[in-house]
N, C-alpha and C positions, 0 to 999 in steps of 0.2 A: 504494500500500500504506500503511496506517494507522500502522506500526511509522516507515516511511521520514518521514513526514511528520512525525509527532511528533517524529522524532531532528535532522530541518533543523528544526523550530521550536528543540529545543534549544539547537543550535549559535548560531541567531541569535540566543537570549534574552542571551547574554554578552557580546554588544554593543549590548545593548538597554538602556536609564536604567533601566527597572523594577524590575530585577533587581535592583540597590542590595545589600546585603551579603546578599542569600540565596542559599542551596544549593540545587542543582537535583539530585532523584532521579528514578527511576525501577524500578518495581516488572514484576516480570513473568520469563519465562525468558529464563536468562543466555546464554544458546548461542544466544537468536537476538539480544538485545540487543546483546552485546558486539561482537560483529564490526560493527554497525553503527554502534557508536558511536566504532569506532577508525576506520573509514571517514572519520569526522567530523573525526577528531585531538581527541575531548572527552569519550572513555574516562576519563581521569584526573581530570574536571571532573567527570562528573556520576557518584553515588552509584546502584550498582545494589542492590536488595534484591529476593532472590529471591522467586520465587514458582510453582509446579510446578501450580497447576491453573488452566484458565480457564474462564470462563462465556460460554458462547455466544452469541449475539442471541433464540434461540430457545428457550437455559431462563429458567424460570419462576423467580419472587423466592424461594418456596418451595424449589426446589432449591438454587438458589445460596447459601440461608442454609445449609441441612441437608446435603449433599452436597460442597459447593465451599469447606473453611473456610480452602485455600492456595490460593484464587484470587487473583491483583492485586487487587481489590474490597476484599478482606479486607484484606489486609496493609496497602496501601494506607491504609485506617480505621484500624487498630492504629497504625501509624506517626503519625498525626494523636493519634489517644488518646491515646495515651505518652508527646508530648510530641516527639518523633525529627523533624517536619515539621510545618512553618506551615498547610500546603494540600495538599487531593489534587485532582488532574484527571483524570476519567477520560471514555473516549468510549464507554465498553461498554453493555451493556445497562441501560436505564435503569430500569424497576422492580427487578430486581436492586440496579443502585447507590445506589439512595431505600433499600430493604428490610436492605441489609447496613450501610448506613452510618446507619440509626435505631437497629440493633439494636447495635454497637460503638457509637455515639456518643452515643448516645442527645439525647433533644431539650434545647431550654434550657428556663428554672424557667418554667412560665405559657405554651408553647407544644405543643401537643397533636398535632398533626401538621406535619412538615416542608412547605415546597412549593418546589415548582419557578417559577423566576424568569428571565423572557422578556425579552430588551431589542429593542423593536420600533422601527427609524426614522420620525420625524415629519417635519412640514415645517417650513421653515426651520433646519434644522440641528438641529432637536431629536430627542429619544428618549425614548419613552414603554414603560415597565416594567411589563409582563401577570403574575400569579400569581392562582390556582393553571398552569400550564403542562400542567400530566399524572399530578402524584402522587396525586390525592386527586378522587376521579371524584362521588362525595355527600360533601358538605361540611353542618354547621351553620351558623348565625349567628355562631357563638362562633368556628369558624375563619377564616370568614371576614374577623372582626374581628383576631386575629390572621394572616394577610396583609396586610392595611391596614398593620397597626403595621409588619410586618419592608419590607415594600415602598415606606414611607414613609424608612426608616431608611436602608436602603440608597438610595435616590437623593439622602438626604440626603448618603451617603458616596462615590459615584461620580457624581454630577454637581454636586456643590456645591448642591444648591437647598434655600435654609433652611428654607422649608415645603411641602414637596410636595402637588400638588392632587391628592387621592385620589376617583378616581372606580367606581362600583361598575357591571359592565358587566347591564343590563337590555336590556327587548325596546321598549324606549322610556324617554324622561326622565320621563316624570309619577310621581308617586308613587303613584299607583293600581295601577302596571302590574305584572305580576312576580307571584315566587312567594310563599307566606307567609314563606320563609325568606329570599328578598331584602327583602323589605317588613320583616322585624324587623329585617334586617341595615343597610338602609338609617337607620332610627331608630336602632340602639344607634354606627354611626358620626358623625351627625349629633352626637351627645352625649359622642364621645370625645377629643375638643382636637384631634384630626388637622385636618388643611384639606381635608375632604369637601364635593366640590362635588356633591355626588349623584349620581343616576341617567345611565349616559353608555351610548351605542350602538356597536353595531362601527364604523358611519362617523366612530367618535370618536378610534378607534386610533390615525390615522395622523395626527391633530388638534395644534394646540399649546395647547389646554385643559385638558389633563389631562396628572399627571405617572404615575400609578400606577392602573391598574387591575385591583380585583379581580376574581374569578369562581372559580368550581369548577373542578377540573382537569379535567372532560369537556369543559366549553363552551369552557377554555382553547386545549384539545389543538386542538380541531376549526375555529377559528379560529386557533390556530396555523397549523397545515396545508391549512386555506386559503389562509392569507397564501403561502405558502411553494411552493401549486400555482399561485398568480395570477401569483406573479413568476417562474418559469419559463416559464409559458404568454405572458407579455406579451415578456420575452429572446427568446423561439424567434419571437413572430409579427412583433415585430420586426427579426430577423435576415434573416427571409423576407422581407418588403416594402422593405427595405434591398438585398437582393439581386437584387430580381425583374429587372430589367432596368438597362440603361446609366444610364438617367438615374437612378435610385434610387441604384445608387453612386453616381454623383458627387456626389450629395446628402448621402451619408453621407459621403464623403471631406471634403468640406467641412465637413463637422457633426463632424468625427472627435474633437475635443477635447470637443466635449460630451457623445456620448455617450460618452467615458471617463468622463467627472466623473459620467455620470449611474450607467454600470456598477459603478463603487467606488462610488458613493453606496446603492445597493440590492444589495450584494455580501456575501450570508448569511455569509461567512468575517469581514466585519469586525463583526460582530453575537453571532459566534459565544462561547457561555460562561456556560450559563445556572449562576448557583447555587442551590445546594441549604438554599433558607432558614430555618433554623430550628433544626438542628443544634449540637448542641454542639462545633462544628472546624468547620472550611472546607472544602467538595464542591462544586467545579465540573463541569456535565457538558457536554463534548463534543460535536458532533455526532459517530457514527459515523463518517460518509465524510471526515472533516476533513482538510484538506491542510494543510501547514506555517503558511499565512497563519491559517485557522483555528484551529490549536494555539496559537499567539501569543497570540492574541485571548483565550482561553481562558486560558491562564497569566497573561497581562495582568489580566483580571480577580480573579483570584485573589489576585494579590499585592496588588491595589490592596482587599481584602477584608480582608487581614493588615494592611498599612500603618493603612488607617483604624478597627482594632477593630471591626470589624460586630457579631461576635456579641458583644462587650461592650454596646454599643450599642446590640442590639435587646433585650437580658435589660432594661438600664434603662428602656429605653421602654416595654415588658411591663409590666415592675415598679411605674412610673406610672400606667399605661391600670388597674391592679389595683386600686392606693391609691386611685382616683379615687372 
């Protein structure tokens, strides 16, 4: 259950370094919060603020704006707005939580549409950052270029990398290839001080040449959920070849420490906490099914959002890319 798992991330965050002097809330109805949270003994630690309606997986951004304005989603954003909370995490509906959280928060100065931001693992221990993710399905040049900026900012603030290599994701590297609107986007990046190393393909993702790539949130999504259907299909076909017969266990028995290292190494929960870039406040989203290890990972980034000024950070960089 979604509720259960949220509430052990909680419990864990107060012994967790991250956490450093912030307050942890929670937004939603008190009658099924509370008994779960005194389950925990952290009733008294974490800040409930009510909320009497919720948005389904199956309504529409339209309704949850117009219909649902005491949804979690809402309050949630108000609380950010006001000033009441650093960050909000939610795992709900995601066009809903882009649509309610533009409309309370509205974007920063020189950013046009929010996007959703993907932290994909690399080789050798790296991790490479995908936007647009899902918000934004026809994008221009001009958003596009804004991803660049917040996608470059951010990894500048969560991975330490002083110039991130922005790559722009095409159906090939040549500069011939592509749409009119990657062909202008690729020229007005070339010319924007970012470290654009151009044109990069899906076989690049997993790559350690690139720190950041963009794309439209269709091509995002679909390549998202690919990635995401390959690496269950390759767990399930190798749980079956591992199991097929005697010798196959004893082969995994033997191999068992590696494929832990390899399991936690490609393990969606520690990846999990895409944020919502571009916003004026801090919106992380959640996977839906996310289990305790997941909500971590999710709160983790969020704070580490708040600590190093993001949205301060991306307005200035904006603010440069403008003056330029």
């Amino acid at each position: 259950m979604v509720l259960d798992a949220l509430v052990i991330a909680l419990s864990s965050a107060f012994s967790s370094c991250y956490t450093g002097s912030l307050t942890l809330g929670v937004v939603g109805q008190e009658d099924l919060l509370r008994p779960l949270l005194e389950q925990r003994g952290i009733v008294d630690k974490v800040t409930i603020v009510p909320a009497s309606e919720v948005i389904g997986m199956c309504d529409s951004p339209s309704q949850a704006l117009r219909r649902k304005k005491d949804s979690s989603m809402h309050v949630g954003a108000r609380m950010v707005r006001d000033g009441y909370w650093d960050a909000f995490v939610s795992a709900g509906n995601t066009g809903a939580l882009m649509a309610v959280s533009r409309l309370v928060l509205k974007t920063l100065p020189g950013i046009d549409r929010p996007a959703i931001a993907s932290m994909i693992p690399a080789v050798n221990g790296g991790r490479t950052l995908m936007l647009d993710a899902g918000a934004n399905s026809e994008c221009t040049s001009e958003h596009l270029v804004q991803f660049a900026v917040m996608g470059s900012c951010y990894m500048q603030a969560a991975e330490g990398i002083e110039a991130p290599r922005v790559g722009l994701l095409n159906i090939g590297s040549e500069e011939i290839k592509g749409t009119d609107v990657i062909k202008l986007t690729s020229a007005r990046l070339a010319e924007s001080g970012l470290n654009y190393i151009g044109n990069v393909e899906g076989t690049d993702l997993f790559g350690d040449d690139v720190d950041v790539v963009v794309c439209d949130g269709f091509v995002g999504n679909v390549a998202l959920k690919t990635m995401e259907g390959t690496a269950r299909f390759l767990a399930q076909a190798m749980r079956a070849e591992l199991t097929s017969g005697v010798v196959a266990k004893a082969g995994a028995l033997l191999a068992s420490s590696a494929l832990r290292r390899f399991k936690d190494r490609v393990n969606p929960g520690k990846y999990n906490g895409a944020p919502l870039l571009g916003l004026n406040g801090i919106v992380v989203k959640s996977h839906g099914g996310a289990d305790a290890e997941s909500f971590s990972s999710a709160i983790a980034v969020a704070c580490r959002e708040v600590s190093e000024n993001l949205t301060d950070r991306i307005t200035e960089s904006v603010q440069e890319l403008m003056e330029a």
